[in-house]
N, C-alpha and C positions, 0 to 999 in steps of 0.2 A: 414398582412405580418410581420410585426413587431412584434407581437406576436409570432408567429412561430420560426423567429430566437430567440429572446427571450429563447424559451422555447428550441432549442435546442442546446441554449448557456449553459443551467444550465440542460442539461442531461449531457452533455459534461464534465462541471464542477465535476457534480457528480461521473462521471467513473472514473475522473483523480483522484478525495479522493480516491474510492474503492482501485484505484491499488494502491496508495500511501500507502495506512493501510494495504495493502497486500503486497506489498517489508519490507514494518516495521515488520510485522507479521514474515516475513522470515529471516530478519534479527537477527533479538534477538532468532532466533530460534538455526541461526550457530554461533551468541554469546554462548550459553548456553552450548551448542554441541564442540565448542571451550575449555569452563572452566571445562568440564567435562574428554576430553582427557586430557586438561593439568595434572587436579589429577589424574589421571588414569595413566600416564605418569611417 
């Protein structure tokens, strides 16, 4: 039983990095998107 949760404590874990490095991913993307209209501006 213990195992079980165990295990889908740290699937759990693991989805919350994925989306974590994926808003990251997103974000430096509307940074970059940001610095480019400003020269562009």
């Amino acid at each position: 039983m213990a195992n079980k949760a165990s295990k889908k404590v740290a699937s759990i874990k693991k989805e919350l990095k994925a989306r974590k490095a994926k808003i990251a991913k997103q974000e430096s993307k509307v940074k970059r998107l940001k610095k480019k209209l400003k020269k562009a501006a």
